[in-house]
N, C-alpha and C positions, 0 to 999 in steps of 0.2 A: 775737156782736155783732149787735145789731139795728140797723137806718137803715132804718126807712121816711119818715121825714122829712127830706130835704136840709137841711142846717143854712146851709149858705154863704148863701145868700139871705136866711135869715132875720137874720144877723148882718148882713149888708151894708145889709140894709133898715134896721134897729135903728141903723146906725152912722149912714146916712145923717138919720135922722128925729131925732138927738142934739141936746140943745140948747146944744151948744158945738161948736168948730171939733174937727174929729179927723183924725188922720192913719189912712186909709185901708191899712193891710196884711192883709187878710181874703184876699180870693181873688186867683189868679194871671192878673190882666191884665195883660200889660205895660201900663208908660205909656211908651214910647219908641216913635218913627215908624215904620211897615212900610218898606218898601223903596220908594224913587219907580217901580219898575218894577211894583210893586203895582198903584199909582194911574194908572198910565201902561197897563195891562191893562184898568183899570176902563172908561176912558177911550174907546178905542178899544173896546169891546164895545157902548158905550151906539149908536156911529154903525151898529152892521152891522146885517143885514137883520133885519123882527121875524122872519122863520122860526127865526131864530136863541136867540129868546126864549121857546122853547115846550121840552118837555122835550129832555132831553140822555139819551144812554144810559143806562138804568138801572146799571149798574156801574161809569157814569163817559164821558167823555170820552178817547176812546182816545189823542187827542194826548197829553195830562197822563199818562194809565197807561202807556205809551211812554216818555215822560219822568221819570215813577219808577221804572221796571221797570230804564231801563236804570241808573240810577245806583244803585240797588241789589242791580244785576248778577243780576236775575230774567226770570222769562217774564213778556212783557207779560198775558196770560193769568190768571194768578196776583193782578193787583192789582185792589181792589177798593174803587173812590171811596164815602167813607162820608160822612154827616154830623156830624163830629168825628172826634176820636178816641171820646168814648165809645162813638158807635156801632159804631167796627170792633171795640171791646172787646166788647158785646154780640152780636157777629155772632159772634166767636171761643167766648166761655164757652158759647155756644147751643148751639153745632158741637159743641165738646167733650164737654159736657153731654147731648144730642138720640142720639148714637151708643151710646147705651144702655150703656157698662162700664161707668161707676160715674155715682156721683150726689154724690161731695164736691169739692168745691174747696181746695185747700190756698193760704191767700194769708197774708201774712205781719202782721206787729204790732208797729211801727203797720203800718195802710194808709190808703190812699186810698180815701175810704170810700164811693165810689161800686160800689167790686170787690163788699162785700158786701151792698148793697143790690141789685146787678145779681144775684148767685148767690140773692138770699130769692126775687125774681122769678121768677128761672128753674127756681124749684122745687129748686134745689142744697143739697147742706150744709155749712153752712161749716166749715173748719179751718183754727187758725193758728199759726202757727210767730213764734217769737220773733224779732227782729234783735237784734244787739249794740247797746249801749247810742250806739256811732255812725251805727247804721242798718244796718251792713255782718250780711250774710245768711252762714251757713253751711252751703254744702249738703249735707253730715251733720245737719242737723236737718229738712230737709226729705224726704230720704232715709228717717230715722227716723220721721216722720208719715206716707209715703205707704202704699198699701196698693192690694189690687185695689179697692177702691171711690175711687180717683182718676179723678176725670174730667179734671181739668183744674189746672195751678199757675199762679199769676197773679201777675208780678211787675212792676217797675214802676224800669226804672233809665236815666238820672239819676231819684232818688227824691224821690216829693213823699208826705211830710211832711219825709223825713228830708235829704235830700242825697245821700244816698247812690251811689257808683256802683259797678256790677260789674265785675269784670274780666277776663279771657279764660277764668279755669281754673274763675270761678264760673259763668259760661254756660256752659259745656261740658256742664258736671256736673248743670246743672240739666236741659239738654236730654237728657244720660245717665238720669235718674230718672224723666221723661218718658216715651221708651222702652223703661225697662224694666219700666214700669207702664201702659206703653199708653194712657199719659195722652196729652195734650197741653199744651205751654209758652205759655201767654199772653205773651208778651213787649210789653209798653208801654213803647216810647219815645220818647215824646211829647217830652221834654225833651234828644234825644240833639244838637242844636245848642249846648247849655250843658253840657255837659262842660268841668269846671272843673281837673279831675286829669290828662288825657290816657290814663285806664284805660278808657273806655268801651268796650266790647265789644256791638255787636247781636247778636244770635242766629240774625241771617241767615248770618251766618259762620259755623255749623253746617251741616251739609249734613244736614238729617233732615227726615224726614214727620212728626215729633211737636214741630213748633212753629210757633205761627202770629204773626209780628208785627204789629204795628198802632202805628201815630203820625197824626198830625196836625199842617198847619201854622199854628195858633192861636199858640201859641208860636213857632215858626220866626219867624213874619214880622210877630208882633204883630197879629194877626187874629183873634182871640177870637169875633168875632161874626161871623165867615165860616161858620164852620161846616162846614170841606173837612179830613178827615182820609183815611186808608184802611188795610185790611188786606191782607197777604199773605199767601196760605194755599199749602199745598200744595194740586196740581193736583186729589186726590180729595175735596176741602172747598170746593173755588169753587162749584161749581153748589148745594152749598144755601145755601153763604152768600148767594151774589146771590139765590137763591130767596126769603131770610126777608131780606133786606136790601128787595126789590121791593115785597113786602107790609107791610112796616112803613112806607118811608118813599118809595117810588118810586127815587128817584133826589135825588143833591144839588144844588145850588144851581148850575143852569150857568153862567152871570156870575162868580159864586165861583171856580168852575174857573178859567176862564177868565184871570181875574184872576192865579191860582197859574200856572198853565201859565206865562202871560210871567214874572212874577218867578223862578219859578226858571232860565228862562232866559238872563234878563238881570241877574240879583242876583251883585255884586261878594265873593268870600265876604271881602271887608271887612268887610262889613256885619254878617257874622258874629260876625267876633272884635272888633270894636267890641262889640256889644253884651255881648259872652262878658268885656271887660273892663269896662265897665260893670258889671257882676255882683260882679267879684272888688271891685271899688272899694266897693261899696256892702255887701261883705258885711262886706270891714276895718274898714266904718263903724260900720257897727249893732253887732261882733261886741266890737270895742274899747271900745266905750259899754256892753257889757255887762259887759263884764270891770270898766269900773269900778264898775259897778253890783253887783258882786258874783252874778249869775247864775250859772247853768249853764246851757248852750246843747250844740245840736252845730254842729259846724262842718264843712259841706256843699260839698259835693267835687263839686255839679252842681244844676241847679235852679236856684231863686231863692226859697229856701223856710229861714226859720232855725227850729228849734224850741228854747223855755227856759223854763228851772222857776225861780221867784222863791220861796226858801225853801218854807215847806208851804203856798203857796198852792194848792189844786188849780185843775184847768186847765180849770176847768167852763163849763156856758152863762151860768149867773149871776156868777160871777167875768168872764167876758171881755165881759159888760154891764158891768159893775162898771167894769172898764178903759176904756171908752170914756166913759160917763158921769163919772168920777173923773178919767182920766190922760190923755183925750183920744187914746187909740189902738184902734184895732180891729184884730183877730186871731180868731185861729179856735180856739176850747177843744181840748185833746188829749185831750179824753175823745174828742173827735168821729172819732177817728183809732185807737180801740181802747184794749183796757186798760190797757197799758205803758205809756202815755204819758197819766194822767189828770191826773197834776199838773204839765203841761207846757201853754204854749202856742206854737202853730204862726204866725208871723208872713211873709208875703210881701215879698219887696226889689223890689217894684213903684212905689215911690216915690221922685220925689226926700227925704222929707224922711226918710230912715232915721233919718239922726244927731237930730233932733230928736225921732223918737217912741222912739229908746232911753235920750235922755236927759229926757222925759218919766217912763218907765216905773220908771228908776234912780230919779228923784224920789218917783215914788208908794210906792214900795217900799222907801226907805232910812228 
């Protein structure tokens, strides 16, 4: 799969510049409120001293990595303040990658198609393994793909395109395949606050050297434009990760920090399953608008992410213009997301108006 061109922006530009009204489900910003302890961090950073305004640790803010480390039941040592998640992703495939035993990446189909435009980068090669037609991953097929030239396996649960989420005996297995290929487990779980199932399993809960996690709280707390994620490495992968983390980007957004530091502090996990219900609300919406519409969808067990195929429309960049210009919706083509899913499109429940752009869609389509 090639992506040297990011597609999300180009769609979001294309939807915005429409010359009718359109309901917005392209990329995954929340539209729902951070946390008032968010704004209440913002707040109080603006009053404190400017010394305070100048760089912050290269690896982070040690109060905030304290404060992850221990709710992840890690060494504060181990964590490593990113600008996003995608950057702790890139800080991980680098490591994996850079250790010189192999040069493939095994990432699954669909993906998240930032995984293999990260691996064309990084000089990697890709390989991918199929999911079942509901996203759910079998790790006998990734077992069957790997080989000594694995660097690295890159998965991504709660899943964005699919919903998908893994479960304890498929993280185990995956971290098992790992080490016995001397790979290492990419584990993203960017989205592990919206576990919708109650199967979520992180990979921290492996005790091994052959897996590095990485999240971000864009999601978490509806801060997409903070740009504060981090990775967890084992103790023999920090010093180059912060090494190529310093060179690329110095360090993250101290304000940013700052801001997370109080909200996780102070954040009610109300706030949580509010939103974690919000989710299921708006998935019964869209999901049952579909059903009359005669779709095929999957139906996503975490995320905020529906994907659905309307007869043999394929799920292309010109068909999901098509859609916004015609039906007044935007969404993201499933070609964009690998080959399995070309006549599929990938729709974000970041809106209020769900029910209104599934019953758009059902119109365009009947």
């Amino acid at each position: 799969m090639n992506y040297e061109k990011p597609l999300f922006f180009e769609i979001m530009s294309y939807a915005v510049h429409a010359d009718r009204d359109v309901v917005d489900m392209v990329s995954g910003n929340p539209d729902w409120e951070p946390p008032e302890s968010l704004r209440e961090g913002l707040h109080e950073y603006a009053d404190l001293d400017s010394l305070q305004f100048q760089y912050p640790p290269s690896e982070g803010l040690r109060e905030l990595r304290e404060e992850i480390a221990a709710r992840r039941n890690v060494d504060e040592s181990q964590v490593v303040i990113t600008n996003g998640g995608c950057e702790a992703n890139y800080l991980a495939m680098a490591r994996a990658l850079e250790r010189g035993v192999g040069d493939e990446i095994i990432l699954t189909d669909p993906v998240y198609p930032y995984y293999p435009g990260k691996t064309d980068m990084l000089g990697g090669k890709q390989r991918f393994v199929d999911t079942a037609s509901d996203g759910t991953l079998d790790p006998a097929d990734v077992r069957a793909a790997a080989s000594d030239d694995t660097a690295a396996i890159v998965v991504n649960s709660p899943n964005n395109p699919t919903g998908a989420v893994y479960g304890e005996d498929v993280v185990r297995e995956l971290v098992a395949i790992a080490e016995a290929y001397d790979a290492i487990l990419v584990s993203d779980e960017v989205y592990d606050h919206y576990d919708l199932s109650g199967r979520f399993t992180s990979a921290l809960s492996v005790d091994s050297d052959h897996r590095i996690v990485t999240n971000s709280f864009s999601k978490t707390f509806a801060i997409t434009g903070f740009r504060v994620g981090y990775a967890i490495l084992p103790p023999e992968h920090v010093e180059a990760a912060k090494s190529r983390h310093m060179l690329v980007t110095i360090s993250a957004s101290r304000p940013a920090q700052y801001a997370v530091l109080h909200a996780l502090r102070e954040t009610d996990p109300a706030y949580y399953e509010a939103n974690r219900e919000l989710l299921r609300e708006r998935r019964e919406t869209f999901t049952d608008a579909l059903d009359a519409a005669g779709a095929e969808y999957s139906q996503p067990d975490g995320a905020f992410y529906v994907m659905a195929r309307f007869g043999d429309t394929p799920g292309s960049i010109e068909n999901t213009k098509r859609l916004i210009d015609e039906a007044g919706v935007a969404g993201m083509p499933g070609e964009a997301f690998g080959d399995s899913r070309s006549d599929w499109f990938r729709f974000a429940l970041v809106t209020p108006r769900v029910e209104e752009a599934a019953e758009r869609l059902a119109t365009y389509f009947s």
